[in-house]
LODRENGU-331370 format. One record per residue (C-alpha): residue in one letter; x, y, z; residue number from 1. Coordinates in Angstrom, 1 decimal, always signed. Layout:
rest, east, north, up, nr
A, X, Y, Z, NUM
...
END
This chain:
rest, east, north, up, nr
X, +276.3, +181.9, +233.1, 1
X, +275.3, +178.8, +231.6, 2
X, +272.8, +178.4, +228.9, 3
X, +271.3, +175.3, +229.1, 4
X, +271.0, +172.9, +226.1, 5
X, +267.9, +174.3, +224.9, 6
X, +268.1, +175.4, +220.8, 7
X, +268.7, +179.2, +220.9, 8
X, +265.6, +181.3, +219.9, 9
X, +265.3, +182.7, +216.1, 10
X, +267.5, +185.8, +215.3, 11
X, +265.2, +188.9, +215.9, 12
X, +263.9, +189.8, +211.9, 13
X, +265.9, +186.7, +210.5, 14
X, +264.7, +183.8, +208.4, 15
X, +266.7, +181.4, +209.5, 16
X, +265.4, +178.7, +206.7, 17
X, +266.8, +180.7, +203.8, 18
X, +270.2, +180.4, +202.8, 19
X, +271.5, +183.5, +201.0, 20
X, +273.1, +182.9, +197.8, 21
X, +276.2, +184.2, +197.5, 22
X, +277.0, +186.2, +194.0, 23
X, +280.9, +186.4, +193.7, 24
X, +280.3, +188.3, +190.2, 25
X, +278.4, +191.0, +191.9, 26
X, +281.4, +191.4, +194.5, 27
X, +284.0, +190.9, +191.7, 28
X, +282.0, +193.7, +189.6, 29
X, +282.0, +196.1, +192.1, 30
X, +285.5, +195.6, +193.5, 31
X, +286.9, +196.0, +190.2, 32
X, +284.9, +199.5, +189.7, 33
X, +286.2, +200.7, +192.9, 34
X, +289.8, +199.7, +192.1, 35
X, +289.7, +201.5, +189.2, 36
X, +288.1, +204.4, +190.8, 37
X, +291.1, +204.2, +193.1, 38
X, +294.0, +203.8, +190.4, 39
X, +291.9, +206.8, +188.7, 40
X, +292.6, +208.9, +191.7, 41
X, +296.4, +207.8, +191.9, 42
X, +295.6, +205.6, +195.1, 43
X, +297.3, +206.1, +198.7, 44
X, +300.0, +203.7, +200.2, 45
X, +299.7, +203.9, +203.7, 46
X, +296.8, +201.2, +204.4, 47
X, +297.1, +197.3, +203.3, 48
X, +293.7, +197.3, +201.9, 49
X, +293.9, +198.1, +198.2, 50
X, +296.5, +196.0, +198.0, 51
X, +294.7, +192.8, +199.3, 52
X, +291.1, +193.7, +197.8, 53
X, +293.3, +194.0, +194.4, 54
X, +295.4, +190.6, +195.1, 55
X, +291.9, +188.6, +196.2, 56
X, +289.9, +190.3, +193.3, 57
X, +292.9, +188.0, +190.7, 58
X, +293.9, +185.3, +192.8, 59
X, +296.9, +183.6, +191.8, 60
X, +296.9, +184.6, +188.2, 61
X, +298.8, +187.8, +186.9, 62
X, +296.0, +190.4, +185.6, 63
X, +296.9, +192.6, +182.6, 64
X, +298.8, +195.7, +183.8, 65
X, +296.0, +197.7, +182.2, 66
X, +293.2, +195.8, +184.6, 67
X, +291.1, +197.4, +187.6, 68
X, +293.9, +195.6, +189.9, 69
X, +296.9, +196.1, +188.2, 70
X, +296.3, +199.6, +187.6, 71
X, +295.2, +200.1, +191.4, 72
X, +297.9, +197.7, +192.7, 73
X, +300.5, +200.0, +190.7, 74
X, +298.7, +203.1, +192.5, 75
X, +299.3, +201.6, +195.6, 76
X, +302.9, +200.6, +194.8, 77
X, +303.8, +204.6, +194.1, 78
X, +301.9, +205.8, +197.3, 79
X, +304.0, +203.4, +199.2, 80
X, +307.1, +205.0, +198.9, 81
X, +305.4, +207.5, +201.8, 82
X, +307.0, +207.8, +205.0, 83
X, +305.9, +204.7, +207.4, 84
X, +304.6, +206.3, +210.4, 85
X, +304.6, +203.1, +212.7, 86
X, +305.3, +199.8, +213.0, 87
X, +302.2, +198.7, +213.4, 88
X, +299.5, +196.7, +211.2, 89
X, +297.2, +199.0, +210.2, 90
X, +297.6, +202.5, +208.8, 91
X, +300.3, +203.6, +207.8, 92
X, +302.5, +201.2, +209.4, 93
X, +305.3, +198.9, +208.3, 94
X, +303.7, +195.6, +209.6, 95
X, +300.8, +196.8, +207.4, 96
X, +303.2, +197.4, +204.3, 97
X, +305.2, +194.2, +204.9, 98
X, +301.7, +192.0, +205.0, 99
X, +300.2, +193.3, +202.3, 100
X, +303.2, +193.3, +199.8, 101
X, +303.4, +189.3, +201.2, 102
X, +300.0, +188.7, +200.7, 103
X, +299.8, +190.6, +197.0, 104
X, +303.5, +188.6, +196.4, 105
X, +301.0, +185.4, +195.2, 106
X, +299.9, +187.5, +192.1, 107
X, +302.7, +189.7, +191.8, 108
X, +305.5, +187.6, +192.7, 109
X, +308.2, +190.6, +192.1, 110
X, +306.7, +191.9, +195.2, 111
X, +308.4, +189.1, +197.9, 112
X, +311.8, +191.2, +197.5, 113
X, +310.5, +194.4, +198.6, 114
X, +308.0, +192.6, +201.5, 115
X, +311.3, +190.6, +202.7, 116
X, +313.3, +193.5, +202.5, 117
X, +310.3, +195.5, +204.9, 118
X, +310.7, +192.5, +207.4, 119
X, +314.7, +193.0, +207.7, 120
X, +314.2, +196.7, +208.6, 121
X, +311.0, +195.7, +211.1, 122
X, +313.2, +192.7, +212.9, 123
X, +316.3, +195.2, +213.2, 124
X, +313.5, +197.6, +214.7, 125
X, +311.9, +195.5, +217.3, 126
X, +315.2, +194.1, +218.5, 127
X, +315.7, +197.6, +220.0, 128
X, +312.1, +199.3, +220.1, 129
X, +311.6, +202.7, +221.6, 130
X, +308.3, +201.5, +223.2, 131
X, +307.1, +202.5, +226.7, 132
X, +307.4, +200.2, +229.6, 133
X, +305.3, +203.0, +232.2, 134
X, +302.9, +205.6, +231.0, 135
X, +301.5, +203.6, +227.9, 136
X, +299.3, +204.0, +225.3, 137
X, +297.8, +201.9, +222.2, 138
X, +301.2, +202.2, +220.4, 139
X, +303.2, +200.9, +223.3, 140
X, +301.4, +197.3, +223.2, 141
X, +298.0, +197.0, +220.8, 142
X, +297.0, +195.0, +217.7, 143
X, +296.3, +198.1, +215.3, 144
X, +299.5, +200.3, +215.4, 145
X, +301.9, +198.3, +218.5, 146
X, +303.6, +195.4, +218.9, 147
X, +300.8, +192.9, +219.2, 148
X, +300.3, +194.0, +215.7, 149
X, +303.6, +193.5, +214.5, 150
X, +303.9, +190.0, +215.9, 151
X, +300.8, +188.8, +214.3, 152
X, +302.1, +189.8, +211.1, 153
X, +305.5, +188.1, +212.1, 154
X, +303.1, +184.7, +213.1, 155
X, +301.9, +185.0, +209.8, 156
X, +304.9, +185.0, +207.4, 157
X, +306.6, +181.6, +207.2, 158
X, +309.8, +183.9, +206.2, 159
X, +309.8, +185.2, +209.9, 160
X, +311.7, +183.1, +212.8, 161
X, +310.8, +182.3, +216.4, 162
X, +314.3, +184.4, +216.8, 163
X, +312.4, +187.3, +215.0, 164
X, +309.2, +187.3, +217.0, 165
X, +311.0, +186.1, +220.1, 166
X, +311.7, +190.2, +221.2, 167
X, +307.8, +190.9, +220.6, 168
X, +306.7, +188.1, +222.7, 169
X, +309.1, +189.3, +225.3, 170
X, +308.2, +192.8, +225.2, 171
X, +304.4, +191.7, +225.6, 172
X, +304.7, +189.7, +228.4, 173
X, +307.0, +192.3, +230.5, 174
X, +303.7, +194.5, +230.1, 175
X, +301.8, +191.8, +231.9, 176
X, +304.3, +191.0, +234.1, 177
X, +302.4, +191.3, +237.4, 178
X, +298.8, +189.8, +238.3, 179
X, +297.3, +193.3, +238.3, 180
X, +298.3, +193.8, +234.9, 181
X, +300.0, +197.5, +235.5, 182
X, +301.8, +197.4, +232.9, 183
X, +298.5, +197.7, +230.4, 184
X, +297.2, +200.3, +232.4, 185
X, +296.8, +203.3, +229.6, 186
X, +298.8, +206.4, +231.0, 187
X, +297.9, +208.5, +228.2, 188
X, +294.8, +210.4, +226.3, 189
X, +293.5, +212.0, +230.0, 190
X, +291.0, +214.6, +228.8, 191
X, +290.8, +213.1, +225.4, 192
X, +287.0, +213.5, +224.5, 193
X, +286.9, +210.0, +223.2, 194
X, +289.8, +207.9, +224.4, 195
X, +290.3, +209.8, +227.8, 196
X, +288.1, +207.2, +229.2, 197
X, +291.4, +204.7, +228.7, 198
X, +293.3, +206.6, +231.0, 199
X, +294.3, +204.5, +234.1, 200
X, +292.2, +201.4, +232.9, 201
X, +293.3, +198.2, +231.2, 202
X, +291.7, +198.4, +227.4, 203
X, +289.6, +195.3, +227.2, 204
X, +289.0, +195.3, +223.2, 205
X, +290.7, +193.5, +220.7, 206
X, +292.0, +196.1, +218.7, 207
X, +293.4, +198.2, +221.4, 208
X, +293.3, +196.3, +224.2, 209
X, +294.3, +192.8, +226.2, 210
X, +292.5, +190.5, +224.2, 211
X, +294.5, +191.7, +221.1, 212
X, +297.9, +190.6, +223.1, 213
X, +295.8, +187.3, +224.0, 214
X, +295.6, +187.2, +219.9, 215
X, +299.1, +187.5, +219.3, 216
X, +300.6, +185.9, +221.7, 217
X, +298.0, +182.7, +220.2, 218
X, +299.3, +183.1, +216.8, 219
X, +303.1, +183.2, +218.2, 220
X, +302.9, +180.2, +220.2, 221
X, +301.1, +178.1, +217.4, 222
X, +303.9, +179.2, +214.8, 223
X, +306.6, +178.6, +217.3, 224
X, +305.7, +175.6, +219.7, 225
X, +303.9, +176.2, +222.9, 226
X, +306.2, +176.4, +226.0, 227
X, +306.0, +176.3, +229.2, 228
X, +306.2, +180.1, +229.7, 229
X, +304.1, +180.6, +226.9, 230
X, +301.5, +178.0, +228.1, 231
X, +301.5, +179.7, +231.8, 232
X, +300.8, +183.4, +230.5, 233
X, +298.2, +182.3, +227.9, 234
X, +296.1, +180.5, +230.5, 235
X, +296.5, +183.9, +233.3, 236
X, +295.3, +186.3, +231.0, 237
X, +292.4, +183.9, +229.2, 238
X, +291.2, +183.6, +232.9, 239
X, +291.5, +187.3, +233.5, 240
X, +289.6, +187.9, +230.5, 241
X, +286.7, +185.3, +231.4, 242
X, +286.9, +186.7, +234.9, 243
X, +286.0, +190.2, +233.4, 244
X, +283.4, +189.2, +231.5, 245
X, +279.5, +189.6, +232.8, 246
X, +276.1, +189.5, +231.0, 247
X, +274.2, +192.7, +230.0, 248
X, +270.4, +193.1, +230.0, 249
X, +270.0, +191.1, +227.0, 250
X, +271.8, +187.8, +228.5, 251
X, +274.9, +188.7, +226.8, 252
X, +278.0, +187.4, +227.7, 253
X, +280.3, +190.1, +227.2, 254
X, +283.0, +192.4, +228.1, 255
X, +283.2, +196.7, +229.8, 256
X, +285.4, +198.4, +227.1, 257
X, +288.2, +198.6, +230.1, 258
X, +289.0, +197.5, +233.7, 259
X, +287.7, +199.3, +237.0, 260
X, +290.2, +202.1, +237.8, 261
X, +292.2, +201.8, +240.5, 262
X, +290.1, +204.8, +242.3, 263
X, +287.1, +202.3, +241.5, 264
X, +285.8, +204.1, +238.7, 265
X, +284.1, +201.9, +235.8, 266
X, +284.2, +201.7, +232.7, 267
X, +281.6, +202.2, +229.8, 268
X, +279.7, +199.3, +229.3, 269
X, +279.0, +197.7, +225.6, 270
X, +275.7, +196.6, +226.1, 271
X, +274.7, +199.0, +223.2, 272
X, +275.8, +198.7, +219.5, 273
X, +280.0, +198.3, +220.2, 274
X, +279.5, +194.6, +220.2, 275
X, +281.7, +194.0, +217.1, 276
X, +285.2, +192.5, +216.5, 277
X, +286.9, +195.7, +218.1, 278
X, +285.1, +195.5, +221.1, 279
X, +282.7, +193.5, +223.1, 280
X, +280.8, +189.9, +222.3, 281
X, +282.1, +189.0, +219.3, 282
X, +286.1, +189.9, +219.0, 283
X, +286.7, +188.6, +222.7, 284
X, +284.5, +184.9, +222.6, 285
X, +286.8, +184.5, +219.0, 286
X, +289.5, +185.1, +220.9, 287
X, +289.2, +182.8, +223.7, 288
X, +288.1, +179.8, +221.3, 289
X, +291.6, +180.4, +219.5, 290
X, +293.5, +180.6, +222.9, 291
X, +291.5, +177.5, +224.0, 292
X, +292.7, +175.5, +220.6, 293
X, +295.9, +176.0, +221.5, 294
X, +296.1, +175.5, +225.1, 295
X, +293.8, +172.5, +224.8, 296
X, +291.8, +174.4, +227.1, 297
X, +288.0, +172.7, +227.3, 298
X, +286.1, +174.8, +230.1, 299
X, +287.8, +177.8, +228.6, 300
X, +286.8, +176.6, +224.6, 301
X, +283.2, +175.9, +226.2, 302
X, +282.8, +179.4, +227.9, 303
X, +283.5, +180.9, +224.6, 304
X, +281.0, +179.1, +222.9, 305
X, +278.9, +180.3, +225.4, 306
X, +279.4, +183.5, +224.7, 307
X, +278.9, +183.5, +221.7, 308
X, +275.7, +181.6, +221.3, 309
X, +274.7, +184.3, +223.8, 310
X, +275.2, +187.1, +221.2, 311
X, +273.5, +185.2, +218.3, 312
X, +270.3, +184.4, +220.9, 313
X, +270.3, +187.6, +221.3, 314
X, +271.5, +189.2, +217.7, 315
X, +269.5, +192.3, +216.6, 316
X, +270.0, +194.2, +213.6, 317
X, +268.5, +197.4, +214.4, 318
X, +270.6, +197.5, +218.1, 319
X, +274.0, +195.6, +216.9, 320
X, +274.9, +197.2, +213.3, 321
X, +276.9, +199.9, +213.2, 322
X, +277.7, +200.6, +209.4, 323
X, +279.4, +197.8, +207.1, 324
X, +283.2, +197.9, +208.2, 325
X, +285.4, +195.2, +209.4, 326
X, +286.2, +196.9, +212.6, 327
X, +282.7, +197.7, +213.6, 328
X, +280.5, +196.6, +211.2, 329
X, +279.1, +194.0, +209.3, 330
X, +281.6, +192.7, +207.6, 331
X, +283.6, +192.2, +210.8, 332
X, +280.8, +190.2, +212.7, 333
X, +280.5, +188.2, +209.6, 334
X, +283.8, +186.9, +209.4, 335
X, +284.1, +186.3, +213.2, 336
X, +280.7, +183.9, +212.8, 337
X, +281.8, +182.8, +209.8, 338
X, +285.0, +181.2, +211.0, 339
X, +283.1, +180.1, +214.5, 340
X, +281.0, +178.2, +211.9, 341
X, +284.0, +177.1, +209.8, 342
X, +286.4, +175.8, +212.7, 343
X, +284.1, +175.6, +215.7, 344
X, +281.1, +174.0, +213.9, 345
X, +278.7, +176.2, +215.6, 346
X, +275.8, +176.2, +213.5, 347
X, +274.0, +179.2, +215.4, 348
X, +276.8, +181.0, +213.9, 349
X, +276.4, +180.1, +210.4, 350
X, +273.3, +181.0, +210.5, 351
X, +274.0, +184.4, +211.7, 352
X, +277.0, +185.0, +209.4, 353
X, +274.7, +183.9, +206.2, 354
X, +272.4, +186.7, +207.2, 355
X, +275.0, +189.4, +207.6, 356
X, +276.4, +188.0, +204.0, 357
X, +273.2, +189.1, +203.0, 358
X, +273.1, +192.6, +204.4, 359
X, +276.5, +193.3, +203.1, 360
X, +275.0, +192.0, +199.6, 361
X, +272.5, +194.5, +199.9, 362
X, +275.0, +197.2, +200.4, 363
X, +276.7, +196.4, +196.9, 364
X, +273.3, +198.1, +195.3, 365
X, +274.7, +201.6, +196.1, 366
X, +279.0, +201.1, +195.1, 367
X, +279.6, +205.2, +195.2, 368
X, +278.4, +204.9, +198.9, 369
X, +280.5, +202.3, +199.5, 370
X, +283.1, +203.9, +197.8, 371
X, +282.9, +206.5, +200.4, 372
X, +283.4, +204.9, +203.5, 373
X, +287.6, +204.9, +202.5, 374
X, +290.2, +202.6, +201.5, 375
X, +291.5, +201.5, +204.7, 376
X, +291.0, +197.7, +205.5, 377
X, +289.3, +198.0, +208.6, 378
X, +286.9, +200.6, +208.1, 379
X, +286.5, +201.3, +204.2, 380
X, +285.2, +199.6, +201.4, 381
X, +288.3, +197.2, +201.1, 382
X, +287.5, +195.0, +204.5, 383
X, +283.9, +194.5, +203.3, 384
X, +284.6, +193.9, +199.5, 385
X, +287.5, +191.5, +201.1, 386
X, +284.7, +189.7, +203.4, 387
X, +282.6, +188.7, +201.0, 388
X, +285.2, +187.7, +198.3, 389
X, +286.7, +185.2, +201.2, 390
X, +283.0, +183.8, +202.0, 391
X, +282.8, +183.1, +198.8, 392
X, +286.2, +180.8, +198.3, 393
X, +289.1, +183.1, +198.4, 394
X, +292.2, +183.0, +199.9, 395
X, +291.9, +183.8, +203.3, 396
X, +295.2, +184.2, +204.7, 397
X, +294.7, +188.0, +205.0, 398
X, +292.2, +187.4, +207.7, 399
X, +295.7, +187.0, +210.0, 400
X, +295.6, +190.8, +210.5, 401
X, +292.4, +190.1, +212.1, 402
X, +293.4, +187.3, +214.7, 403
X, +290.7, +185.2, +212.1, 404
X, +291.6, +182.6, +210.1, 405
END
């Protein structure tokens, strides 16, 4: 798999020798519309990202109650009081509630009651969770609405305690107990049109999948102190990740969206446009280079560099964009180059996260189309608003929910 040391080739339709300015007005201006248009419409509760556009668009300071973001954070506050339907960390899940409320806390500091009181009701939760051990699906272990999710929210809060995410970590690491990973082997959604391919595989995505435990059970062991245990299971499923990996017809290093089955069927293969932070490339490279810092993990920190430098060599627009969204999108492959730039110093990767700054500039021209792609943080107008507002200086402890940082 290796590359060789010679400089990787220009990005298919890039300039590389351009560096995009970034206009944080042009962001703030059409953030603030959309908030508005969102307090207008008496907002929704049940997904973090209104809350954490509204809290980046101020920063630290207080906005008049009458302002784009205190109007939509108020909206947001009402629709709240909804039913949670999970725990989990996107949606309309508690862990979702519990970070954003932290994370909108720093402008609104009233709001650190109610997030603190969220996390009392989540720790009493997962110290006796109803989760499946046999037979599971993406809310028995995942990122987006299961307990990998929840624990990276818990890694995140410096209110939480190693005693609080100590039942999460457990509960992840019965489900990949054994060498064959059984435990992970989706039992569910036979027939489904799009998820039935899950059934009887190991999901090998980030959101719903192994490398999304990987993730979590990273961020636990960096806010708790690496063990033993901990170090042990980190390193056998990083290696069971590397050892899935293979390169596609474009010299891509990169992942099937699942294990073989055990009747030897495979799985789809991403070497088309899923090669984003949910699945594929991009998502599973970032987090092997996280697992690698904390394991101290050289061959393993070097094979995910690999992998991605494989991606950018290879980096098409036309083939790899799939809309603007965090989970699939733009914005999402931005961030994850973006911080392989920031913390890995890979300059292949800057280059390709200034270019995809620029497409999601371009996208600002049209803000009613934007508008329409939703308010949830993963998919909607939110993540990408959010994106840009953190390449551009701010805070960027809400990239957490993302396994980024």
């Amino acid at each position: 798999m290796a590359l060789g040391s010679e400089p990787a080739p220009a990005l298919k339709g890039i300039d590389v020798t351009s560096t995009p300015v970034l206009e944080r007005a042009a962001v703030q201006a059409v953030a603030e519309t959309l908030l508005d248009d969102y307090a207008s419409a008496a907002g929704q509760g049940s997904d973090p990202g209104p809350a954490i556009l509204a809290a980046l668009v101020t920063g630290r300071e207080r906005p008049p109650d009458d302002s784009a973001a205190g109007r939509a954070m108020a909206a947001w506050l009402r629709g709240s009081r909804a039913p949670l339907t999970h725990p989990g960390l996107f949606g309309g899940g508690a862990a979702a509630r519990m970070f954003a409320l932290r994370i909108a806390s720093g402008t609104w500091p009233m709001l650190a009651g109610p997030a603190a009181k969220l996390r009392a009701r989540l720790v009493e939760y997962v110290a006796a969770p109803r989760w499946r051990t046999t037979g599971v699906g993406w809310e028995d272990y995942d990122l987006i609405v299961g307990p990998a999710g929840v624990l990276l929210a818990f890694a995140a809060d410096p209110d939480a305690t190693a005693a609080e995410r100590a039942p999460l970590t457990s509960r992840l690491a019965l489900l990949c107990a054994d060498p064959e990973l059984s435990g992970l082997r989706v039992g569910r959604y036979e027939g489904e049109k799009l998820r039935g391919w899950n059934f009887g595989r190991v999901n090998l995505g980030v959101a719903h999948g192994l490398p999304g435990i990987v993730a979590a059970l990273r961020a636990a062991a960096e806010a708790d102190g690496l063990d033993e245990e901990q170090d042990g299971l980190l390193r056998r499923l990083s290696a069971r990740l590397v050892a899935e990996a293979y390169v596609d017809g474009r010299n891509v290093i990169t992942w099937p969206f699942g294990t073989t089955r055990p009747d030897g069927h495979r799985a789809p293969k991403g070497d088309g446009r899923r090669q984003a932070w949910c699945y594929g490339c991009p998502g599973n490279a970032w987090t092997l280079w996280e697992a690698a810092r904390v394991l101290g993990d050289g061959d393993l920190a070097a094979f995910a560099l690999e992998a991605a430098r494989s991606f950018v060599a290879a980096y098409d627009d036309d083939l790899y964009l799939d809309g603007l969204g965090l989970c699939h999108g733009a914005a999402g492959l931005m961030t994850v180059f973006d911080a392989f730039a920031r913390h890995a110093g890979l300059p292949e990767a800057a280059r390709l996260a200034e270019h995809l700054t620029d497409r999601l500039m371009d996208g600002l021209d049209d803000p009613r189309a934007l508008a329409g792609t939703g308010w949830s943080l993963l998919e909607g107008a939110p993540g990408v608003l959010s994106a840009l507002l953190t390449r551009s200086g701010g805070d960027r402890r809400w990239l957490a929910t993302m396994a980024l940082s």
